[in-house]
DODO-907295 format. One line per 5 residues: number of its first residue (from 0); their letters; for each residue x, y, z of C-alpha. Coordinates in steps of 0.2 Angstrom, whole numbers. Example, Ala and Ser with C-alpha at 12.3 -4.5 7.8 and 13.67 -1.06 7.14 Angstrom:
2
0	AS	62:-22:39 | 68:-5:36
This chain:
344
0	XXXXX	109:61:158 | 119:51:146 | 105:51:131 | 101:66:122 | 83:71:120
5	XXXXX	85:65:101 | 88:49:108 | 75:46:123 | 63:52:106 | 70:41:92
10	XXXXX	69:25:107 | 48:28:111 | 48:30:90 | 55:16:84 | 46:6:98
15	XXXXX	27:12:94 | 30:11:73 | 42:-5:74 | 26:-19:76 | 14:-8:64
20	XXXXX	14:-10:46 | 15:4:30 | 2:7:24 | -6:20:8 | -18:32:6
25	XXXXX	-22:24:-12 | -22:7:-6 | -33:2:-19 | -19:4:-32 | -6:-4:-20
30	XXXXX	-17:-20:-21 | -3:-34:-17 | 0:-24:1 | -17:-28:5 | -22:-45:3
35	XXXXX	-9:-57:-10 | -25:-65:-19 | -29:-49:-29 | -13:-55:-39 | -17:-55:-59
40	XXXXX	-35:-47:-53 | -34:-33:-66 | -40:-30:-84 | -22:-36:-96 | -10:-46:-95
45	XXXXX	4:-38:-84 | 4:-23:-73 | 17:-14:-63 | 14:0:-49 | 27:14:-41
50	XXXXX	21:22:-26 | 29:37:-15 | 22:44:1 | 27:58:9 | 19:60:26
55	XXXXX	20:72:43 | 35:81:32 | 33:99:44 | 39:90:58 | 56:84:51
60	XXXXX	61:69:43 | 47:60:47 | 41:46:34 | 46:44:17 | 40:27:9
65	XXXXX	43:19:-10 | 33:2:-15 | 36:-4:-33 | 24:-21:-37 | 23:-31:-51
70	XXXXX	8:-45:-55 | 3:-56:-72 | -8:-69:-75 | 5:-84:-80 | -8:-96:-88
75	XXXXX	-10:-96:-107 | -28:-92:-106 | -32:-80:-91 | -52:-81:-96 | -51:-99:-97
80	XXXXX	-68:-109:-90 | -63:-117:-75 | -50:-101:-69 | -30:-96:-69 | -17:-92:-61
85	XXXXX	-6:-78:-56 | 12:-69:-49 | 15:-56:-43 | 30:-48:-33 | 31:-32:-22
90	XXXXX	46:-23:-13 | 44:-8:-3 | 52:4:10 | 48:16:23 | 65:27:31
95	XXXXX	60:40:43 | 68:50:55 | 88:59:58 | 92:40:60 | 85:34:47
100	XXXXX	73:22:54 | 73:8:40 | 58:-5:35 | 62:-16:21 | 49:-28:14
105	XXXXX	50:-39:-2 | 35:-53:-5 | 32:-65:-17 | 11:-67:-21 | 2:-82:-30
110	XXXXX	-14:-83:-33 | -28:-93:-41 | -45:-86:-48 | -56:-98:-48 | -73:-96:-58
115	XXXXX	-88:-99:-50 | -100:-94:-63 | -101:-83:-80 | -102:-67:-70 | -91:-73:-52
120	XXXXX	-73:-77:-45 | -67:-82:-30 | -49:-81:-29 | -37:-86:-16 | -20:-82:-9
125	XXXXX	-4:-83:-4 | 12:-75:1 | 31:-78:7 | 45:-65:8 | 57:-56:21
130	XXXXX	58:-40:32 | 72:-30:36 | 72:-16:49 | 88:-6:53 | 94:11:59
135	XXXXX	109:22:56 | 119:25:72 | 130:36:64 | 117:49:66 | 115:46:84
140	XXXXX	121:60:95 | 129:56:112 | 133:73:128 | 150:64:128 | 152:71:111
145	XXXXX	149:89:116 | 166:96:121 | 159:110:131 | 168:122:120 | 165:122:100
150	XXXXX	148:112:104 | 145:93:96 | 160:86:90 | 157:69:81 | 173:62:79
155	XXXXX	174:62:99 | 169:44:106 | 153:42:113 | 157:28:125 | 144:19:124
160	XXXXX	146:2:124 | 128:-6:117 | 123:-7:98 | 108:-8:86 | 105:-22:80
165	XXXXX	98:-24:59 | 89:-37:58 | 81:-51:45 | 65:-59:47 | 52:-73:37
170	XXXXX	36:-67:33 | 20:-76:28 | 2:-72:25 | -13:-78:15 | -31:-71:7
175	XXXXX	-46:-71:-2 | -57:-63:-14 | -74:-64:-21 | -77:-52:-36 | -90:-51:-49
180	XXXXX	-95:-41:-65 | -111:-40:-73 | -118:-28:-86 | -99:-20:-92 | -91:-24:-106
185	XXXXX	-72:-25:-98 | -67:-22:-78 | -61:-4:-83 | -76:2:-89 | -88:13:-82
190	XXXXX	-105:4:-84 | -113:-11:-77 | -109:-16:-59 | -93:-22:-53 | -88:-26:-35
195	XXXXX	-77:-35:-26 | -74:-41:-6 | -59:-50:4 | -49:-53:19 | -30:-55:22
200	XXXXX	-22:-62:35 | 0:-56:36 | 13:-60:47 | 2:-77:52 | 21:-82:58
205	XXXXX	22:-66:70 | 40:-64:67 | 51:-59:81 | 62:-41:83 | 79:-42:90
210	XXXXX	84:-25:88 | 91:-23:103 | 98:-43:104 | 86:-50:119 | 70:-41:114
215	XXXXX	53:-53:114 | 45:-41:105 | 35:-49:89 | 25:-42:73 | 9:-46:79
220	XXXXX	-3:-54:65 | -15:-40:53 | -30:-44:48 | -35:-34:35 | -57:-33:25
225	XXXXX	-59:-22:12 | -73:-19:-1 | -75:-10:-20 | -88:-8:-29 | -90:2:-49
230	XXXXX	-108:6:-50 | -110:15:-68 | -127:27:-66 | -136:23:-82 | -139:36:-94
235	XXXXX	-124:44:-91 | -105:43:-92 | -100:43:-74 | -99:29:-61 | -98:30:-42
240	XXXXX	-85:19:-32 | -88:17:-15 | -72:8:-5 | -71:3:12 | -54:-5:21
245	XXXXX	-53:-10:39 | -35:-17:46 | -32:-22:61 | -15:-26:72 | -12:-29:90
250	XXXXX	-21:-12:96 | -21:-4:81 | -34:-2:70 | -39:8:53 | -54:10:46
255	XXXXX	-54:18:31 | -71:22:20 | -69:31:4 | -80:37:-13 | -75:42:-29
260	XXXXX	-83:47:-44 | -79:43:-60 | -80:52:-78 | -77:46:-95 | -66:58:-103
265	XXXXX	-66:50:-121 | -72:33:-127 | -61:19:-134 | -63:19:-153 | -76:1:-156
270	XXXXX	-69:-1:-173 | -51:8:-175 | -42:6:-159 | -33:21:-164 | -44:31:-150
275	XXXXX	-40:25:-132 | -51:24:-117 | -48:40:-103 | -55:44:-86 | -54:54:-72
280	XXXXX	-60:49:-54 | -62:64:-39 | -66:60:-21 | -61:57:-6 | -59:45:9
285	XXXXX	-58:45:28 | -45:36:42 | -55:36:54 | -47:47:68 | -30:54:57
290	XXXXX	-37:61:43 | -46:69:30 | -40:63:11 | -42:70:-6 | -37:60:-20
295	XXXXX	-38:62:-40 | -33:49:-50 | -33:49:-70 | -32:36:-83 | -24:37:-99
300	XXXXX	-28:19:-109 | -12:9:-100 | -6:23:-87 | -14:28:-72 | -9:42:-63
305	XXXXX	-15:45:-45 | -13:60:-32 | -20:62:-14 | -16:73:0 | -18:69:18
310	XXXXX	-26:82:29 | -21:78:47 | -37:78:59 | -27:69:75 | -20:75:89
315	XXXXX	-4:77:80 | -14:89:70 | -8:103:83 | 14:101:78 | 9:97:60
320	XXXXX	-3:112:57 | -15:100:49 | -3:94:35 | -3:74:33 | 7:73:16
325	XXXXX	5:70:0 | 6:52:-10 | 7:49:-29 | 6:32:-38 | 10:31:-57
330	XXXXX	1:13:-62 | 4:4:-80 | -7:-11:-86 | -2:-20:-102 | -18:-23:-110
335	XXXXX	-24:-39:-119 | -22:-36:-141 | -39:-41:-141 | -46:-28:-126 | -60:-42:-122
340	XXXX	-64:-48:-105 | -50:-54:-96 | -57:-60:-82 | -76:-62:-85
């Protein structure tokens, strides 16, 4: 057999994950991956995102993936009457594997907010970018370069007479939102009601994969729904946030429903500004069929710092001894000087 058993794996691996997306446990705070109007949705004038997962790490080098995002109303006046406009632009990469299994992704998000009443937007979406996939051969192992003596020998010639393609594709997608706020004095606050629901629509191009130079094989279309809601319990100083986001691609689906609760740790000062604004969120959400995750995020007047921990619950449950991986997002919003309503 001329393929090592690495080989005959990496080749069903990179086939099954090569036409499905990345995706994050904290989707909620890697909001341009999920639909391209929730561009400039946020409390501030400019707001920047890092996020890091690490995932099925006790089986080898699995997945390791890094998205940075960056998003700002560009309109004077972002609580203008009739509505505004917004950027935003988001890179990020997933390597996985001995080969380094490579899926490079940059967009760039616009996005208008339209509003539909004192208390209402509906905003709308758009996006255009690229997608790169590509793997290291020089990690590829070949039984011609086994000498029958000392063992593997790289520097032998594998004789193999075929390569990898990287390649470079266009991507498109589009979305919408309808969100609304009423009773709270700001989006990040913990009273009143504040909710929000939308769909997405990515790779509406279905960009082909040459990997391999005369493959067919194309990034079939995701359609993606998702909901939030902030519902501050009156009387006290918490707030519960139920989330839901359902994605769906080719034959793949994920249904993810969460629930958090969220404290206020310390009140921002109504007269000084000297105090700022601090929470702390616990709870937990479900892929329906993976796994089990817990997740704590807390939020520091402009910084946001957020942790979750997979829980593996699949059948892969059995080689990773239940241990999905961890993710970690450090979030920073550039708050309005006058820390009124942005949006509403």
């Amino acid at each position: 057999m001329k393929k090592t058993i690495n080989w005959i794996f990496m080749v069903l691996f990179a086939a099954s994950v090569s036409a499905q997306d990345i995706h994050f446990s904290q989707y909620n705070d890697a909001p341009l991956m999920v639909n391209p109007s929730l561009a400039g949705f946020f409390d501030g004038s400019h707001r920047i995102a890092l996020n890091y997962k690490n995932q099925w790490r006790s089986i080898g080098n699995a997945y390791n993936t890094y998205a940075i995002s960056y998003d700002a109303p560009v309109t004077s006046n972002a609580a203008g009457k009739s509505g505004f406009l917004a950027l935003g632009v988001n890179v990020f990469n997933d390597v996985a594997g001995d080969l380094n299994f490579s899926n490079l992704i940059g967009n760039l998000n616009i996005a208008y907010h339209l509003r539909i009443s004192d208390e209402q937007l509906l905003s709308a979406g758009l996006y255009g970018g690229f997608g790169q996939r590509s793997i290291d051969q020089g990690g590829m192992m070949w039984d011609n370069q086994y000498d029958g003596v000392s063992g593997y020998d790289g520097a032998l010639p594998s004789n193999e007479t075929f390569a990898f393609q990287s390649f470079t594709y266009a991507d498109f997608g589009f979305g919408m939102n309808w969100s609304m706020i009423h009773n709270s004095t700001n989006m990040s606050s913990n009273d009143g009601l504040k909710a929000n629901a939308g769909f997405s629509v990515s790779h509406v191009n279905q960009p082909s994969f040459e990997f391999f130079g005369n493959s067919d094989e194309k990034l079939g279309m995701r359609i993606s729904a998702h909901g939030k809601a902030q519902i501050g319990l009156g009387g006290t100083n918490t707030s519960l946030i139920p989330t839901v986001l359902v994605q769906v691609q080719g034959t793949q689906k994920e249904i993810v429903p969460g629930l958090m609760a969220r404290y206020t740790l310390r009140e921002q000062s109504k007269y000084t500004g000297f105090i700022n604004d601090a929470y702390l969120s616990l709870g937990g959400h479900f892929r329906t069929g993976d796994a089990v995750i817990a997740h704590a995020l807390i939020e520091l007047n402009d910084l946001a710092f957020g942790l979750s921990y997979d829980i593996n619950v699949s059948k892969l449950a059995n080689a990773t001894s239940g241990k999905g991986g961890f993710e970690i997002m450090v979030r920073y919003i550039v708050q309005n000087k006058t820390r009124s309503r942005t949006l509403y």
